[in-house]
Structures are given as structure tokens and as C-alpha cells.
N, C-alpha and C positions, 0 to 999 in steps of 0.2 A: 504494500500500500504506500503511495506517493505523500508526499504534503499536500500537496491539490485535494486528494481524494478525501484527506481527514480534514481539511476545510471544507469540502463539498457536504460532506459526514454532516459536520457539526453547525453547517451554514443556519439552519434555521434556530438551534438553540442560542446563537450567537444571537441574530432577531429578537429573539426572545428577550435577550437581557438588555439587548437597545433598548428596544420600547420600554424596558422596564425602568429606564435611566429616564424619560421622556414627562418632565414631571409639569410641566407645562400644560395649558391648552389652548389653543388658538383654531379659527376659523379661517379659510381660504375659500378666497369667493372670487369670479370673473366678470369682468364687465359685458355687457352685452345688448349695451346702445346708450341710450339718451334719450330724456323727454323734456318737453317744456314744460314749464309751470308759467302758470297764464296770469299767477297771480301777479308774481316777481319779473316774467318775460324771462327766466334765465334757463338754462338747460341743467340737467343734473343727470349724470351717471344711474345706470342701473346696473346693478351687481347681481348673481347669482349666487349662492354658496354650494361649492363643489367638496368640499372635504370640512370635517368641524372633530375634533380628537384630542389627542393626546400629541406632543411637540416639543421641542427642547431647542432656545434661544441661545446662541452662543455667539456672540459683537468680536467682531475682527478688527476695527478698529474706527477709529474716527477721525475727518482730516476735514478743518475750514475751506470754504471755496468760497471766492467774492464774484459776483454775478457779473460785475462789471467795476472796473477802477473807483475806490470811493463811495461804491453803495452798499445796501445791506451785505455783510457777511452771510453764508449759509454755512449750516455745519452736517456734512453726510456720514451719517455711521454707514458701514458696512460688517453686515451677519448671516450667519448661519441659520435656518430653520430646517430641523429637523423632523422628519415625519415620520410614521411606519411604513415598511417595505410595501403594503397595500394601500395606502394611499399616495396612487396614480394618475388621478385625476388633477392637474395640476399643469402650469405652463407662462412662459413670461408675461410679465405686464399683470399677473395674478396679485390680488392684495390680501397680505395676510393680517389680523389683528389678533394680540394675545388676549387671552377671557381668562386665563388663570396661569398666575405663578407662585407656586408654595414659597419659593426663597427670595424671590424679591415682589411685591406687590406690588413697586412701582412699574412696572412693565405693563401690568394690564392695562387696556386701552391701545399700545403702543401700534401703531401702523404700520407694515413693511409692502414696499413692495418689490415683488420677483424679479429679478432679472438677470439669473440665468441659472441651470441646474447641474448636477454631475449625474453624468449616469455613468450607472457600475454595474456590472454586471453581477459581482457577488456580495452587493449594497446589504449592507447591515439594518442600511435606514436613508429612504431619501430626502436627500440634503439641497436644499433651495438657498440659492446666494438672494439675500433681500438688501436692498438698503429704505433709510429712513433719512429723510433731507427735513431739519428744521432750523428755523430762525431766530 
């Protein structure tokens, strides 16, 4: 028996104990057009939610950007969101929001969005690169 083969073995208990790390929850939802409001005349986003679970937030780091010379700073984290190996339903431009974090509670509410994913073939757990832009 190879090493391959005793990681093939053991791929799903390894699964297992991802998810079991994943102490988070958050919701992933897609956009899927736009409507006016007739009250305001302005348009608003329509969202779907395609996955809503268990998740694990892991910030890669954060770095200021000035929109233009002299005007507002912006500051972009970039992070990790982690899913279950069965939650596949998912794809850029997707916005994820946390609903629950045991160890930091400031995070819930938090916004990211996707942009862009690792596929792995022998993925433990899929991992969405998010970022969050605020001012």
C-alpha cells in the first residue's frame, strides 16, 4: 500500500474532522438580478441563498488602498472561508455573511465576498478566497 492509497483510505475521516474544526456559520447567497423600488427610484440587488452551514473564517491579511491621491482610504482584508467538502454550490462574485462565531462574536454580520476558489481534488474542505473592503 502506497501513501496515496492510505490518504485515499483515510480521505473522508480527515473530512470529518475538518468540518469538525468549522465552528463558525455563515450563509452564501448569489445574486440574481435587480429590481427597482419605485418608492426610492433606486435598484437593489436580489440575492439567493445557495448554501447556509457550518464554516470556519481564517483573515490572510489586510492592506490600505487609496481610491485615488488624497481621498478616502479603503482598507481590504483578504480571507479564507471554509466550507464542507459538500457544499458545492458556490462561485465568484458569491456573498458570504457570518451568522455565528463561538470565539469571536465580532464577526457576525461580517460580509465577504468570493473571488476566487481552490479546487482540490483531495479537499478536506472547500476553501473560498473572500475579501471585505471597508472605510
Amino acid at each position: 500500500m502506497s501513501f496515496g492509497d492510505d490518504i485515499a483510505a483515510g480521505l473522508a475521516e480527515l473530512r470529518v474532522h475538518a468540518t469538525s474544526n468549522m465552528r463558525d456559520a455563515c450563509v452564501v447567497e448569489r445574486r440574481t438580478g435587480r429590481v427597482l423600488n419605485e418608492a426610492t427610484l433606486e435598484y437593489a440587488d436580489v440575492w439567493v441563498e445557495v448554501y447556509a452551514g457550518r464554516c470556519r473564517v481564517k483573515v490572510k491579511g489586510t492592506q490600505p488602498a487609496e481610491s485615488e491621491p488624497g481621498a478616502r482610504t479603503f482598507v481590504v482584508t483578504d480571507a479564507v472561508v471554509q466550507l464542507p467538502v459538500d457544499a458545492t454550490h458556490y462561485a465568484d462574485g458569491d456573498r458570504v455573511t457570518v451568522t455565528g462565531c463561538e470565539f469571536d462574536p465580532a464577526l457576525v454580520g461580517v460580509v465577504l465576498s468570493v473571488t476566487s476558489r481552490d479546487p482540490i481534488s483531495q479537499a478536506t474542505s472547500r476553501r473560498l478566497h473572500v475579501s471585505e473592503v471597508t472605510s
